[in-house]
C-alpha positions in Angstrom: 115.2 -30.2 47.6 117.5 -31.6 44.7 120.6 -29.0 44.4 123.3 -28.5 41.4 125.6 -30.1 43.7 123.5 -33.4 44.2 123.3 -33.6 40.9 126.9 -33.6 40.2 127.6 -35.9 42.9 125.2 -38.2 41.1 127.1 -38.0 38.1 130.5 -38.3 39.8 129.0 -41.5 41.3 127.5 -42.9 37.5 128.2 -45.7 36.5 127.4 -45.2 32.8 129.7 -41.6 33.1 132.6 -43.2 31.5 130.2 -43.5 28.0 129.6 -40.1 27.3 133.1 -39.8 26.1 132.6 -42.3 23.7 130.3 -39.9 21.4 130.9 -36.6 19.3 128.9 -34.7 21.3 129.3 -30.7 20.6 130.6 -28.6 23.0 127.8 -26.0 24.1 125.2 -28.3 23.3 122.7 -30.5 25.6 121.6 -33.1 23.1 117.9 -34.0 24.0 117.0 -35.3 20.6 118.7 -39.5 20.8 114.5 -40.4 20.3 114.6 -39.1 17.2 118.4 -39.4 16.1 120.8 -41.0 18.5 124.2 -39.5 18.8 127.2 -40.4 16.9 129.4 -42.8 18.9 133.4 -42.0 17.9 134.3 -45.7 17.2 131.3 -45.4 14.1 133.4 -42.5 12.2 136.3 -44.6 12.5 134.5 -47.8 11.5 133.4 -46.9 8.3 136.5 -45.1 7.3 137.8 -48.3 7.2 135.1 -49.9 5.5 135.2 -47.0 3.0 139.0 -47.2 2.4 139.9 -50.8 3.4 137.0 -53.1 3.5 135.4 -51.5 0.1 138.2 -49.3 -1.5 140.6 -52.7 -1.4 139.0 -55.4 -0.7 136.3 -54.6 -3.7 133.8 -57.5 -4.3 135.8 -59.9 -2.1 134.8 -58.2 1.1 131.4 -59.8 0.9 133.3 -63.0 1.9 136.0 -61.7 3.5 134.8 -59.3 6.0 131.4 -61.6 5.8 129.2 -58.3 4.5 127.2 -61.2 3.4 126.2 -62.3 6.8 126.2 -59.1 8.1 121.9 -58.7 8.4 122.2 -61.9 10.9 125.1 -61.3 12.4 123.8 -57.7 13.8 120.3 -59.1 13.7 121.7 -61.2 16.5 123.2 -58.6 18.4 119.5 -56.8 18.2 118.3 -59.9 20.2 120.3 -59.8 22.6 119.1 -56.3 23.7 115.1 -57.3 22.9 115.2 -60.4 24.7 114.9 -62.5 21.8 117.0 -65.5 20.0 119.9 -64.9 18.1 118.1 -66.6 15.1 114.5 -64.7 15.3 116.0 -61.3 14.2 117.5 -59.7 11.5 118.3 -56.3 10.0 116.5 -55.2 6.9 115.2 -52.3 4.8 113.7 -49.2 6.4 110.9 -49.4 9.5 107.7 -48.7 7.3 109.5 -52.0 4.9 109.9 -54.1 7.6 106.2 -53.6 9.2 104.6 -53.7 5.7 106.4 -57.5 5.4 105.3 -58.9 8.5 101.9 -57.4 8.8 100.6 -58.8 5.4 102.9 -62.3 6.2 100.7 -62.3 9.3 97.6 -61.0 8.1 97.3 -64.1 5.3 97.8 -66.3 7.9 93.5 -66.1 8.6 90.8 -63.8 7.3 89.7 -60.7 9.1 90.3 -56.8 9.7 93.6 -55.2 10.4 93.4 -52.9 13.5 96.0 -49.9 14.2 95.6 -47.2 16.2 94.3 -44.0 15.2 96.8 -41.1 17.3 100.3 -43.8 16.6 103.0 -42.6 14.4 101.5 -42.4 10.7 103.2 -44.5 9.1 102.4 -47.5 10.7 98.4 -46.7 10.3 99.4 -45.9 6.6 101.4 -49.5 5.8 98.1 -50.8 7.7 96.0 -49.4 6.4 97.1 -50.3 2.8 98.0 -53.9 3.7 93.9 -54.2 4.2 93.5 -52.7 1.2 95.9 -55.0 -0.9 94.1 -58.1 1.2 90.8 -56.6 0.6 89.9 -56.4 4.1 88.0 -53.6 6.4 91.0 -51.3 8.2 90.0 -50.0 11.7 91.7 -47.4 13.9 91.0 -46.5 16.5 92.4 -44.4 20.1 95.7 -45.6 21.8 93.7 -45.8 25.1 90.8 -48.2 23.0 93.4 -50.2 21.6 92.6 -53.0 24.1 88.9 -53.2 23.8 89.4 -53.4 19.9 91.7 -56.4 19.4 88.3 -58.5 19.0 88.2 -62.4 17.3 87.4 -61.0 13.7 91.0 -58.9 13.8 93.4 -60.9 11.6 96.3 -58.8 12.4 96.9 -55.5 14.6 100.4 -52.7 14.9 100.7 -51.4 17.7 103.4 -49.1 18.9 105.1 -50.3 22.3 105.9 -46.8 23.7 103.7 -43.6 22.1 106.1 -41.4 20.4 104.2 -38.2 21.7 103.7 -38.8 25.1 106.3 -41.7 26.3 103.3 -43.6 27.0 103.9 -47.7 27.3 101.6 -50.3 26.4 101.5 -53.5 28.5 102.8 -55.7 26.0 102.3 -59.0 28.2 98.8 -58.1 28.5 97.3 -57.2 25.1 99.3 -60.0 23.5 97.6 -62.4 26.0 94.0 -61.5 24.1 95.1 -63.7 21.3 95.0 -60.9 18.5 98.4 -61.3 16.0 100.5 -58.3 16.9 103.3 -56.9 15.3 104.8 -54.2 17.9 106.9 -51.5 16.7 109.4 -51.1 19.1 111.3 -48.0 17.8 111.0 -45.8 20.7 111.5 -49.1 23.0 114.7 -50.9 21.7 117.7 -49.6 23.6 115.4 -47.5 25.8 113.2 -49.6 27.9 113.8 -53.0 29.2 112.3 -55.4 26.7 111.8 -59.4 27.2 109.9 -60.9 24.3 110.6 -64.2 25.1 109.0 -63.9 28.1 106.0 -61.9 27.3 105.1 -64.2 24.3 105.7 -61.8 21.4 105.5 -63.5 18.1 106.2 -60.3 15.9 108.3 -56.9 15.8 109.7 -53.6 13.8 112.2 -51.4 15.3 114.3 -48.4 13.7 117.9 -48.5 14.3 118.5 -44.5 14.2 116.9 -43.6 18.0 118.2 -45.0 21.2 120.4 -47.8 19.0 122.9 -44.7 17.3 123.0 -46.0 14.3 122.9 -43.0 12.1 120.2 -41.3 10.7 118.4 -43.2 8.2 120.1 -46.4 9.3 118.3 -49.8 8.4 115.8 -50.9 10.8 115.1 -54.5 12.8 112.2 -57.6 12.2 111.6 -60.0 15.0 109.7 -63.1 14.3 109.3 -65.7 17.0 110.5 -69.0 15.8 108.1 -70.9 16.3 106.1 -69.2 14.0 108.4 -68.2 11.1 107.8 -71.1 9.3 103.7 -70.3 8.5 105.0 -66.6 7.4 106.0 -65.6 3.8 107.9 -62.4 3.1 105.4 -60.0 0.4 108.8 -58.9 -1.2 110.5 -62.0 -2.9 113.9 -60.7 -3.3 116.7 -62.7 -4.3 118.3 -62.4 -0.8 115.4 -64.0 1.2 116.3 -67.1 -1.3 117.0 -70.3 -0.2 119.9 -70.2 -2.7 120.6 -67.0 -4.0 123.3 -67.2 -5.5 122.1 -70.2 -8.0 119.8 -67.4 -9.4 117.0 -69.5 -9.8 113.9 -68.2 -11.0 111.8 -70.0 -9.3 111.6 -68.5 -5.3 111.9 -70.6 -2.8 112.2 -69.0 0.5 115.0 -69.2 2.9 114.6 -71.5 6.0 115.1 -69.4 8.2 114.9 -65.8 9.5 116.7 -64.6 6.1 113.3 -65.0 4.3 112.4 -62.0 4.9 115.7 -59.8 3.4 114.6 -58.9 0.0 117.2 -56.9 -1.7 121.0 -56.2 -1.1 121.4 -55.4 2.3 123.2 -51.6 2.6 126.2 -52.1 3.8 127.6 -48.9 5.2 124.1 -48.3 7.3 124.8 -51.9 8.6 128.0 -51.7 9.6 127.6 -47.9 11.1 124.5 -49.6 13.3 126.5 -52.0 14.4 129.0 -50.0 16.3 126.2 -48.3 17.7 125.0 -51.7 18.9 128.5 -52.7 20.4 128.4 -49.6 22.2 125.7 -50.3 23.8 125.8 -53.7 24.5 128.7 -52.8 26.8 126.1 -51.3 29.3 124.7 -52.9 32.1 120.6 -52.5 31.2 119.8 -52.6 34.6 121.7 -49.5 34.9 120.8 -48.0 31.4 117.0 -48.3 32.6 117.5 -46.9 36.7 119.5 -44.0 35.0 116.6 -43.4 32.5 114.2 -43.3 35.7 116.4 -41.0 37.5 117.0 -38.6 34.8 113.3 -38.4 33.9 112.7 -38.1 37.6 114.9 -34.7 37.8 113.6 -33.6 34.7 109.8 -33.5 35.5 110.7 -32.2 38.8 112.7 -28.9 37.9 109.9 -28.2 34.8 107.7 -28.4 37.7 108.8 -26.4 40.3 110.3 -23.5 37.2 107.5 -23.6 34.3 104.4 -24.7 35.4 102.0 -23.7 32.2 104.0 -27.0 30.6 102.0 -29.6 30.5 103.8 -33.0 31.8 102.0 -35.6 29.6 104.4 -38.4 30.2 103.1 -41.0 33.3 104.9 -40.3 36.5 105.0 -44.3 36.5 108.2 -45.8 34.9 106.4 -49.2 34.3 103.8 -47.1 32.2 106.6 -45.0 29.9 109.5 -44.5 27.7 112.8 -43.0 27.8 111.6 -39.5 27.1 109.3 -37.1 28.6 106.9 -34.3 26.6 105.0 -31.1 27.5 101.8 -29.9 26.1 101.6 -26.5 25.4 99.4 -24.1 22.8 102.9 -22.8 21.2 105.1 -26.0 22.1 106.8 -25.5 18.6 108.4 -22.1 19.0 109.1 -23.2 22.4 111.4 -26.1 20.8 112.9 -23.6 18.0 113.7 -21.0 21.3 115.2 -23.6 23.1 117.5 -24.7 20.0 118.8 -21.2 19.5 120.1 -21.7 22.8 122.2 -25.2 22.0 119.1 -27.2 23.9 117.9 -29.6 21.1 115.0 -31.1 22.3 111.9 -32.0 19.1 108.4 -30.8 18.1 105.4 -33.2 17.8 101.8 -32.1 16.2 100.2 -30.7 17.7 101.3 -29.2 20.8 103.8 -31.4 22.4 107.5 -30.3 23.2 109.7 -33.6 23.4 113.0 -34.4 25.1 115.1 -37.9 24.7 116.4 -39.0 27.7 119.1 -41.2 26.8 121.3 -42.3 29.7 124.5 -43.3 27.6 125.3 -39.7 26.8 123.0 -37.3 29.0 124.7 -36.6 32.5 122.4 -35.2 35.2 124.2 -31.9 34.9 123.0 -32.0 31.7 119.4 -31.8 33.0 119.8 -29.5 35.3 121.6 -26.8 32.9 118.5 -27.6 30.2 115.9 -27.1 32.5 116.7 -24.2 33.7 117.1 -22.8 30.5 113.6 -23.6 29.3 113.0 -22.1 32.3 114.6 -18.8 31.5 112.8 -19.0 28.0 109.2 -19.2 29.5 109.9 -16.7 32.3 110.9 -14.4 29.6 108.8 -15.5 26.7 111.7 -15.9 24.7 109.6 -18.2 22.3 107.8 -15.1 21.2 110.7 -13.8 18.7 109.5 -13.4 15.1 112.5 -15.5 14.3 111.0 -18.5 16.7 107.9 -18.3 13.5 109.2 -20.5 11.2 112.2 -22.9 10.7 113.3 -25.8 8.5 111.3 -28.5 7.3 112.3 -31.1 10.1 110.6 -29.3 13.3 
């Protein structure tokens, strides 16, 4: 049996330990919420002080040549690729997740006629840009179950979205696989970049979304990723038509011609302080071995499920025990999961709700230590054994659950 002193002998021994240090992390607080919103890393605060005073409050206009703002979406894009298993030149950062699916999922669903697919139980917004891509292109919209997904992607689908790892339940999706069926797929990868290991070269991905707020740290709300695989970007055209996916666009023509390359589909101009603040999260974690990132993420999911196991048993585990068939966090069913989560909080363990009865905690190796795991657990623990969750004050709570 695992014991508190294992567990800090693990951490003693880690060899991502030394990273921790490298965020604000609150004292009192075990931060299980980097699935949802990443952690701020320290080098970020100071990074856009200087782009704030320096870079913008000096430098004015002339920083978009001088501390290449303008090349910034490519530049980061590239560092993206790096972590995704892509080429430098086949990503780029732009816009918000739900703009960046709408653009390729339309660019891809022109490309032949037919019915775009989603599933039914994914995070809404990507049925929702789906489903009104199919109604802008006049075509039938089908959704259905995560676990039909397979069965559906039929010869008469134009175009598919399908989310790599379920945001609920960790669940992953064999990306090799349903790709091979021949269906166009544009994967959303937000709960997969930075988490999981990812190779899209090798698995023949031609199209991908990711947010850069979750495992990436790059602040909440920070602009989010598009992959396309080079061999195909030259059959896809960007819906939005925005002067910065112009071949030129700084001869303002009128006339859109689109970029050559991956920059076609950047529409307007790119927010630079969300850049720049994603892109220290990036160089953060492009200092990590991802062997180690992902054999931590097993290990501390490993503990996790264990100690729920053996302390609370009326939670659910709804995350596979397989790490080839999951994500970087792990989730519990149970009837009043929410005011489970708002119990949890009260005590400085921030873990997130999902509808309809899931309680969800981020494992993210960069900043969680096993210690930490072992101190949460055993207070969710000591908030079922005493049915903490039952306050009145555990009713209700801001509008973010």
């Amino acid at each position: 049996m695992t014991t508190l002193e294992d567990v800090r002998e693990w951490d003693a021994a880690d060899p991502l330990g030394g990273f921790r240090d490298r965020f604000a992390l609150p004292d009192g607080v075990v931060y299980l919420d980097g699935n949802s919103l990443g952690a701020l890393p320290k080098a970020t605060a100071a990074r856009l002080k200087a782009v704030v005073e320096q870079e913008w409050g000096e430098g004015l206009i002339r920083s978009w040549n001088d501390r290449d703002w303008v090349g910034a979406p490519r530049r980061v894009g590239a560092k993206i690729a790096r972590l995704i298993g892509a080429e430098a030149d086949e990503v780029i950062v732009a816009d918000s997740t739900s703009v960046c699916l709408f653009k390729l999922l339309m660019a891809a669903a022109q490309l032949r006629d037919g019915a775009i697919l989603a599933e039914s139980d994914n995070f809404p917004t990507d049925a929702h840009v789906a489903g009104r891509v199919a109604e802008l292109l006049g075509r039938e919209f089908r959704s259905v179950p995560r676990d039909r997904i397979g069965e559906a992607l039929t010869p008469d689908v134009a175009a598919a979205v399908i989310t790599h790892v379920d945001y609920r339940t960790a669940r992953r999706h064999d990306m090799r696989a349903l790709t091979a069926r021949g269906t166009r797929i544009v994967w959303d990868l937000s709960h997969s970049a930075g988490a999981v290991p990812l190779d899209l070269a090798r698995d023949g991905i031609e199209l991908a979304v990711g947010c850069g707020y979750k495992y990436l740290n790059g602040g909440p709300g920070a602009p989010a990723f598009l992959y396309v695989q080079g061999a195909l970007l030259p059959q896809l055209r960007s819906p939005i038509a925005g002067w910065w996916g112009h071949a030129a666009p700084f001869d303002f023509s009128c006339a859109f011609e689109p970029a050559p390359d991956i920059s076609r589909f950047l529409s307007g101009t790119p927010a630079i302080l969300g850049l720049l603040a994603l892109e220290s999260g990036i160089d953060l974690m492009l200092e990590a071995d991802p062997a180690q990132l992902w054999d931590k993420a097993i290990r501390l999911h490993d503990l996790f499920a264990a100690r729920v196991t053996a302390l609370c048993p009326e939670l659910e585990n709804v995350t596979p025990a397989d790490p080839d068939a999951r994500g970087s966090h792990i989730a519990f069913a149970h009837p009043h999961a929410l005011a489970i989560v708002r119990a949890l909080i009260a005590r400085g363990v921030i873990g997130d709700f999902r509808t309809p009865d899931i309680a969800r905690f981020g494992l993210t190796p960069l900043t969680l230590r096993y210690e930490d795991v072992w101190q949460a657990t055993g207070i969710i623990a000591d908030v079922m054994t005493k049915e903490a969750w039952r306050d009145p004050q555990h009713a209700s709570g801001g509008v973010v659950p």
